[in-house]
N, C-alpha and C positions, 0 to 999 in steps of 0.2 A: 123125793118123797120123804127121806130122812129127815132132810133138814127143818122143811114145813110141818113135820110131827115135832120137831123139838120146839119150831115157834107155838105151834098150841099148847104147848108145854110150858112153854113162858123161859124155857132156859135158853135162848137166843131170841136175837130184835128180827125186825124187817132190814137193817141196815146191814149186821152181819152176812144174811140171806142173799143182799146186793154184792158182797164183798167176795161170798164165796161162789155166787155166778160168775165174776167176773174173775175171779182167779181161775175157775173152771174153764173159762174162754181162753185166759191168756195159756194157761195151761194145752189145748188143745191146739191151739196155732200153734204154741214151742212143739208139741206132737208132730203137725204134719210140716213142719221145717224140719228136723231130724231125719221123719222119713223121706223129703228131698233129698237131703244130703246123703242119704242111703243109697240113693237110686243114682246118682252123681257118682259115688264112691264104685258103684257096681262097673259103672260104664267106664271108668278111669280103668279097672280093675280087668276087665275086658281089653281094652285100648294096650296095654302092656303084655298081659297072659298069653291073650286069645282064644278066653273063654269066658265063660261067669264062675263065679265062685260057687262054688258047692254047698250044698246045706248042711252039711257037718262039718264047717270046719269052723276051728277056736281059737282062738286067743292063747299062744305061746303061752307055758310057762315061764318063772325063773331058771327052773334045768334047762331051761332050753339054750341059756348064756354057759358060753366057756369060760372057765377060770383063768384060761391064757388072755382072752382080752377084756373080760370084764375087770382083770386086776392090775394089767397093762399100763406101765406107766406113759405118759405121753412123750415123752424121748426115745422110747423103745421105738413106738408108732411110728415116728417120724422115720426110724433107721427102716426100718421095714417098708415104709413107703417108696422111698429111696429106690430099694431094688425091686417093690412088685407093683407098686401102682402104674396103672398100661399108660395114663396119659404122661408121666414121666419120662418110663421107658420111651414110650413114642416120640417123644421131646428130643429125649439123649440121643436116638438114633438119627434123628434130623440133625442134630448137630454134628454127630459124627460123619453124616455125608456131605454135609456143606464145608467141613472142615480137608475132608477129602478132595472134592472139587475144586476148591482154592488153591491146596498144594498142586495140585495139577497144573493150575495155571501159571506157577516157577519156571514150567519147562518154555513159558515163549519168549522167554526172556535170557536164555543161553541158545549157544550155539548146536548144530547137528553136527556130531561127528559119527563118520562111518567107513568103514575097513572096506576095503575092497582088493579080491582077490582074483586074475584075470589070470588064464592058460589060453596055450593054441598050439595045437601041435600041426604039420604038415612036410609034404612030401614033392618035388620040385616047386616050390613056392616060389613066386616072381622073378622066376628065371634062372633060379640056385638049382644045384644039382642039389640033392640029399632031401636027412632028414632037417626040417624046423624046427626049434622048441623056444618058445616067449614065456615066459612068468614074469608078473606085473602083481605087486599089494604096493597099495596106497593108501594111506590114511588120510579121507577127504572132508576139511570142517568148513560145515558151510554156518553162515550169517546172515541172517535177513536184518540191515540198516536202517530200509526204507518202507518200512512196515508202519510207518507215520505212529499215530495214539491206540490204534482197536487193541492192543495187547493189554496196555494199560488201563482200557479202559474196563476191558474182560476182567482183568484182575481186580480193579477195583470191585464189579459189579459181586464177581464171588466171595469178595472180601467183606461186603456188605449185606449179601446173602447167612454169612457165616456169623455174621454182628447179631443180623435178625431172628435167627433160629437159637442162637443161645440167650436173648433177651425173652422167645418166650420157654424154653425151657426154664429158665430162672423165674417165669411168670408163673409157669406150672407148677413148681416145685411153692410158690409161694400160696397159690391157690390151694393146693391139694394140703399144704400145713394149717392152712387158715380152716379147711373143712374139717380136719382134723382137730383141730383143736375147740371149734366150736363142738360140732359133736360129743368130743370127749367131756367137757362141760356140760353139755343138757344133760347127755347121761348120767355123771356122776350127779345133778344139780336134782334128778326126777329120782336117782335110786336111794338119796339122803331124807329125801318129802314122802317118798311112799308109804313106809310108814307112818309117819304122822298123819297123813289120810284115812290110810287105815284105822289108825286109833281114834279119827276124827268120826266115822261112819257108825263104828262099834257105841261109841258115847253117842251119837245121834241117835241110834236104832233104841238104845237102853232107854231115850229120854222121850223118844217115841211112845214107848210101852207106858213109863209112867202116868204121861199128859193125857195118855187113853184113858187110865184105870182113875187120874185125875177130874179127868172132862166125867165119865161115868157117875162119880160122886159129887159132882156140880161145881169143883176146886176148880176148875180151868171153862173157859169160854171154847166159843168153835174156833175163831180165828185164832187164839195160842196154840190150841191141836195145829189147824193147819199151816200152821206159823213152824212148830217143830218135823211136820212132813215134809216140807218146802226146804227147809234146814237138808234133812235128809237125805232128798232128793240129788239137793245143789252137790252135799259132801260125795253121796256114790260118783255123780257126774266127775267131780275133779277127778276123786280116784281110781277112773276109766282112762279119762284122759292123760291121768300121771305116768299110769302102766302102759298105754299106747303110746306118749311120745317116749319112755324110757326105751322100749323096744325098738324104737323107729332111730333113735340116735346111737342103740347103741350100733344096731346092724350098717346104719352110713358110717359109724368108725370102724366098723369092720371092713368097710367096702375102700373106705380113705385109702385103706394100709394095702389093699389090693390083693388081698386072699378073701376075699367075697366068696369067688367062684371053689378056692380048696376048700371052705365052709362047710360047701354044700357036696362036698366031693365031687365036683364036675369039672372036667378037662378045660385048662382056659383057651384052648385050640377049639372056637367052637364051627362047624363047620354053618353056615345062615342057613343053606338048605334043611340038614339036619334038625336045627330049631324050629324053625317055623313049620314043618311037619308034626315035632311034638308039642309045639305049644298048640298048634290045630288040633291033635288029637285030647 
């Protein structure tokens, strides 16, 4: 109705009138695509908790980052990862018992030795008047010769066990660097631009007011107005999305380093019953 008042007014065309329907359309699809994405986000959201998200809840602050990792250099991280990241640990520990099992298999390749220590006492024994007494220690090493390949082949297979479990611990360790390190980049990359977003919205919204109080006094058309809304718009949208991936990378660099779970002060011992009880509740 506005718009069609200002054409009888003579201060916009018919063609303007097409241009802001039609930005009003596309404007309205970008609407119910977002709120998909909403309902997506909820279900994902769900899918991990095992709930829905509540209606009060916000968007972290800056307090919300620690100064121990938001200021964190990336070598620091990496040492820290070393001793707390689980898929590491879990690594080193495969290694360390595949490296166990292999020594084990040393022993088929030496001899058995063993002590052996024999009494017997007795009283007329096979035909002797008196007392008997025998004592017998021997030191008995046996050898299996004829034990064909299986020993070797045993030991090969552990040896090659031992190959494969340090090849992915060195995978893991290079994996868990690489996510490390990307993260550490987004985040430093989102918390350098945030401001300038900011400063970007602040200058949009000023320029907002003007082009109104412009368009008011007949100095601006409709589409320059909606030309600086759309500006506006797009700038809030980055600086949502600046502030959402900053939090989202810095929390995976927290999680890299593997005190995710002391973050949040929760035991890393978690019991699964326990969990899935309270994420249901």
């Amino acid at each position: 109705g506005g718009i069609v008042r200002l054409q009888r007014q003579g201060r916009t065309t018919s063609a303007d009138i097409q241009q802001a329907r039609a930005r009003y359309y596309q404007a309205t699809a970008r609407l119910k695509s977002f709120q998909g994405e909403l309902r997506r986000a909820i279900v994902r959201y769900q899918a991990v908790v095992g709930r829905i998200p509540s209606a009060n809840m916000a968007q972290p602050g800056t307090s919300a980052m620690r100064p121990r990792y938001a200021r964190m250099s990336l070598s620091a991280a990496y040492k820290i990862a070393e001793k707390e990241n689980p898929e590491i640990k879990a690594a080193q520990s495969e290694v360390k018992a595949r490296r166990h099992a292999a020594d084990a298999t040393k022993g088929l390749f030496a001899p058995r030795v063993e002590f052996q220590l024999e009494s017997s006492y007795g009283t007329n024994v096979s035909g002797s008047n008196g007392q008997t007494t025998n004592l017998t220690a021997l030191v008995v090493l046996t050898w299996n010769l004829y034990r064909g390949g299986s020993d070797i082949a045993r030991r090969r297979e552990a040896l090659a066990n031992l190959t494969v479990a340090q090849y992915d611990a060195a995978d893991s360790r290079r994996v868990v660097r690489q996510r490390l390190g990307q993260a550490y980049e987004a985040f430093a990359t989102d918390r350098a631009t945030i401001t300038d977003n900011r400063n970007r919205v602040a200058s949009n919204r000023a320029l907002v007011g003007a082009y109104a109080r412009q368009f008011s006094a007949g100095q601006r058309s409709l589409l320059d107005r909606l030309d600086v809304q759309n500006d506006l718009f797009l700038a809030e949208l980055e600086l949502a999305n600046t502030r959402s991936r900053m939090f989202f990378n810095y929390f995976s660099f927290v999680a890299a380093t593997g005190e995710l779970l002391t973050y949040f002060g929760l035991p890393k011992d978690v019991d699964p019953k326990k969990a899935r009880r309270h994420g249901a509740g």
